[in-house]
N, C-alpha and C positions, 0 to 999 in steps of 0.2 A: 663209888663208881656210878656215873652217869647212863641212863638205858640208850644213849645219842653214844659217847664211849664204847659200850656192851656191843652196840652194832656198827660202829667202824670195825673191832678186831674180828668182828662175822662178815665182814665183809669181807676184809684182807684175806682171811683164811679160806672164804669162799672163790677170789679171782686166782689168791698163788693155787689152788687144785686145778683152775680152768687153765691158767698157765700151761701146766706140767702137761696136762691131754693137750692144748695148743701145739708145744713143743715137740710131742711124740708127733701129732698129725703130721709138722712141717716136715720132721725128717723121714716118715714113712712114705710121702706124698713124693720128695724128692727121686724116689724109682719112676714116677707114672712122669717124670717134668716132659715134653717133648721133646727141649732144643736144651742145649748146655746152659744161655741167658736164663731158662728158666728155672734150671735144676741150682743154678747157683743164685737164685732170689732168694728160695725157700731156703737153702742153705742160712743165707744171710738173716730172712724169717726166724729160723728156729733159733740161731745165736741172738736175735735181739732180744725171741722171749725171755730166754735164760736170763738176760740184764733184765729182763724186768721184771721175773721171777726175784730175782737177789736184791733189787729196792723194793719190791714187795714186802718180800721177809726182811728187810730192815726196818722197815714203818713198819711193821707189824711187833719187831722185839722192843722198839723204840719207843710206843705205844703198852708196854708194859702187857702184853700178847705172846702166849706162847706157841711157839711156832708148830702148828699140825702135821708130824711125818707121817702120818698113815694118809690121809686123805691124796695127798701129792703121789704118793706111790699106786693108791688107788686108780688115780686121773690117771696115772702113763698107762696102768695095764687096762684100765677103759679104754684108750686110748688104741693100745692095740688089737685087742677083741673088736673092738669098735672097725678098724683096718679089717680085719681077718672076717667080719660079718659081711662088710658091704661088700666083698667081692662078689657076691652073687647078686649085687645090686644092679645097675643103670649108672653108667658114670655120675651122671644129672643128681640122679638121689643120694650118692654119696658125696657130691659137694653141694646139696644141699643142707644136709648133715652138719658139715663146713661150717658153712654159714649161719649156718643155728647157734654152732657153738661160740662164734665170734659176735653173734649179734647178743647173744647171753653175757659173752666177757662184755661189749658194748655197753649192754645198760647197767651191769653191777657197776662199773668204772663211774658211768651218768652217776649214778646214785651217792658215790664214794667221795665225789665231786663235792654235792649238794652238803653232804653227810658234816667234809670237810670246812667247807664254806661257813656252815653253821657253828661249827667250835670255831671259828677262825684261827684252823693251824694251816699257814701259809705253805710250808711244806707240804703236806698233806695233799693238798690243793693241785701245787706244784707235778705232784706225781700222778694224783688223778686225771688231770688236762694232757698227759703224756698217755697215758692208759688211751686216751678220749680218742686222740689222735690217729695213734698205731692203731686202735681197733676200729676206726672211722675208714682208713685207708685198705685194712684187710676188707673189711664188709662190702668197699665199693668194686675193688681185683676181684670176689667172688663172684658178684653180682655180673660185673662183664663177663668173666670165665662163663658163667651159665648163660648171661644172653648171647654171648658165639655159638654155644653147644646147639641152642636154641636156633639161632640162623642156620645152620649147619656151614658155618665157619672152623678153622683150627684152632682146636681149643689147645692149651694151656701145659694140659695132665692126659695122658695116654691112658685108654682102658687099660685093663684087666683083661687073661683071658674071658674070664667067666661074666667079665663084666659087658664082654661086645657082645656075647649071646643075651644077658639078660635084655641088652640095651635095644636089638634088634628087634628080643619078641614084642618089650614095652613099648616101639616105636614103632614096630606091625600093626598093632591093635591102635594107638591112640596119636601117632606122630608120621603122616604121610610124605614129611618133606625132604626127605635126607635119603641119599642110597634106597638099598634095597624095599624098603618100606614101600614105596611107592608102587611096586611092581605087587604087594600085596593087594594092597588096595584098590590099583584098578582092576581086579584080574576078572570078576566077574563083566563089567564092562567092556573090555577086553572082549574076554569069551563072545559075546553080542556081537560084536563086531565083528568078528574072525571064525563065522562058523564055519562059512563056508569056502573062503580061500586057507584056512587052516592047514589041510592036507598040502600044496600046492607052498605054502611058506616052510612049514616044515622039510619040504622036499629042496625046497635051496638051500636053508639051509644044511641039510646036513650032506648036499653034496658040496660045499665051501667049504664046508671043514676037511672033507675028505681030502678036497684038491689043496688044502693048505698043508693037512699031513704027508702029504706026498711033495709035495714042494719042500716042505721041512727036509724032508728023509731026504731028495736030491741035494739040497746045500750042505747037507750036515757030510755027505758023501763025497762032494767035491770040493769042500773045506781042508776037509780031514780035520774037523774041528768040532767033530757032530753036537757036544754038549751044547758050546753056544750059541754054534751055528742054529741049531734047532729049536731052542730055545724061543730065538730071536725071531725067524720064521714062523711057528707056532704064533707068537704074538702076532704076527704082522696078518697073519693070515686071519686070527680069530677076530682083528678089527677088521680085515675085508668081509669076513662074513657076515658080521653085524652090520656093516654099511650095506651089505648086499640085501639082507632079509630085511631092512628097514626101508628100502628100496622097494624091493616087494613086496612088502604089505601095504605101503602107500599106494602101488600100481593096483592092488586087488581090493582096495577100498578099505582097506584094516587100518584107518588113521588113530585108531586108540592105540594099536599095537606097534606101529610106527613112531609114534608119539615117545610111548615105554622105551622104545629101544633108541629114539635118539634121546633120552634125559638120561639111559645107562651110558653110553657112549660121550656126553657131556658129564659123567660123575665120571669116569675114567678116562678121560682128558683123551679122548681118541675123535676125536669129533675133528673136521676138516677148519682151517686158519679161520677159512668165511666167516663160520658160524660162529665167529668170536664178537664179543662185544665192544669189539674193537678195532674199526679199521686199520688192515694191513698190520693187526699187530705181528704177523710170524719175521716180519722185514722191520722191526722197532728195534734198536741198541737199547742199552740198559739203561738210559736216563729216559727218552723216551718213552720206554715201555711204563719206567715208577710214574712218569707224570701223566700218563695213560690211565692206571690203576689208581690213583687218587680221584679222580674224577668216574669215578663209577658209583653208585648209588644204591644199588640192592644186592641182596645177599646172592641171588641167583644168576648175576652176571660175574661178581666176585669168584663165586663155583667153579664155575665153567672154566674163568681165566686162570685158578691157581692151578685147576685139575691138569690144563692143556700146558702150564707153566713147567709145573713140574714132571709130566710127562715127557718133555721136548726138551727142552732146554734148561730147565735147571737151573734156573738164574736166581744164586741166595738173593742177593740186593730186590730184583724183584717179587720172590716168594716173600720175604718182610715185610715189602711195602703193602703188598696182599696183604698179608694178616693184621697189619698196624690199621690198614682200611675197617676190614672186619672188626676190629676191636672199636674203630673210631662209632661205626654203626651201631654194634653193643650196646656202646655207652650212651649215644644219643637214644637208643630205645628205653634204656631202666633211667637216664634223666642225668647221669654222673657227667659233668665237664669234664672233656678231654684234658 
């Protein structure tokens, strides 16, 4: 037996282990999927591993290699531990994780390739160049998946509880672009600005909330529908409040705090039609509107439109075309062709 031989069957026995964690990842991942398309890719994912777990271990017994049942069993319960740790992760760090592990199946496959190549067993080869592929293709879906997380586009895979708090404190400290974060970060700035209308902002708002709790409680009464009625009201009221104190702190010269409160108001798609990135889009039909969203260019106008999309109107066709945009930008940022 050849020491080229000795490490093809360390090879095989090293990607079917990676396999078997690949395979637990797809289908433990398929809970976080957002959208149904997505839950049912990774479905599709974990069923390809499995084929190509079972030509693994064919080249491998074929190859006069005895097939490793500890090591594969080991990989699934890595696999889950592995799940059950990150949950206190950052979504980000746990498919970066992901991707570690794909870009490790990546280059064992590269290697198994060459490996091949050099005994010249055409089969061999055959299966490698498949390995090559499928893990070419995962590595490049991670890579977008991260650069949307990144934009603060709609990603892919849904936090975790434990994972939106870890994700907010890690992007309080080091990622100002997204949600909450941002309100972190300026706040001492903020402060400067807003010492001395402070009192006076504060005091509107908390009479707008008042008179919207009171407006709630009348609808809710002359409904006779109080739950939704209320509700509904509530809401309506809590964006007049925000429009109202955004208002006032511009009028008292608190344009930082103005600023914060219209980028909240733009993350929760409450912001007025104007401020959209796009003329007269609240009066656009749904072809329109997607050929509208194609022609947008940065992630912060993207934002704005899915936030006030899906607040309003709810148009799947144009939520898609949002996110296929986001994606299209991903990929032009990490270099992968559409």
């Amino acid at each position: 037996m050849t020491v080229s031989t000795t490490t093809v069957q360390q090879q095989l026995r090293a990607i079917l282990a990676l396999t078997h964690t690949e395979i637990q990842v797809a289908e433990t991942r398929q809970a976080q999927a957002r959208t149904d398309a997505i839950r049912k890719e990774l479905a599709q994912n974990a069923e390809n591993a499995r084929k190509r777990a079972d030509l693994i271990e064919g080249a491998l017994r074929e190859r006069g290699g005895l097939v490793d049942v500890i090591r594969p069993v080991l990989g699934r319960v890595g696999a889950v531990t592995k799940t059950l740790l990150e949950q206190a992760q950052p979504l980000d760090e746990a498919l970066l994780d992901d991707l570690a592990l794909e870009q490790r199946l990546l280059a064992r496959a590269t290697y198994l390739k060459a490996l091949a190549t050099g005994q010249e067993d055409a089969h061999l080869v055959e299966l490698a160049d498949g390995l090559v592929t499928a893990h070419t293709a995962t590595v490049e879906w991670l890579t977008t998946v991260l650069a949307e997380e990144a934009l603060g586009g709609p990603t892919a895979l849904r936090r975790g509880p434990s994972q939106w708090v870890s994700g907010l404190a890690a992007r309080a400290l080091t990622a100002p672009a997204v949600g909450a974060s941002w309100a972190l970060d300026r706040t001492a700035a903020i402060a400067r600005q807003i010492l001395d209308p402070i009192t006076l902002v504060r005091n509107r708002f908390a009479t707008a909330v008042d008179e919207a709790a009171e407006a709630a409680s009348r609808a809710g009464d002359a409904l006779g529908n109080a739950g939704t009625a209320v509700s509904k009201t509530v809401a309506a009221g809590r964006d007049a409040a925000l429009e109202a104190v955004e208002e006032s702190a511009r009028e008292n010269g608190a344009d930082g705090a103005a600023d914060a409160l219209h980028q909240l108001r733009e993350f929760t798609g409450t912001v007025d039609a104007e401020d959209l990135p796009i003329e007269g889009y609240a009066d656009l039909n749904v072809n329109d509107a997607i050929a509208a969203v194609k022609e947008l260019d940065t992630p912060q106008d993207l934002r704005v439109t899915l936030a006030y999309e899906e607040t309003h109107k709810n148009r799947q066709r144009v939520v898609s075309a949002i996110e296929i945009r986001f994606a299209d930008l991903a990929k032009e940022l990490v270099g992968i062709d559409s």
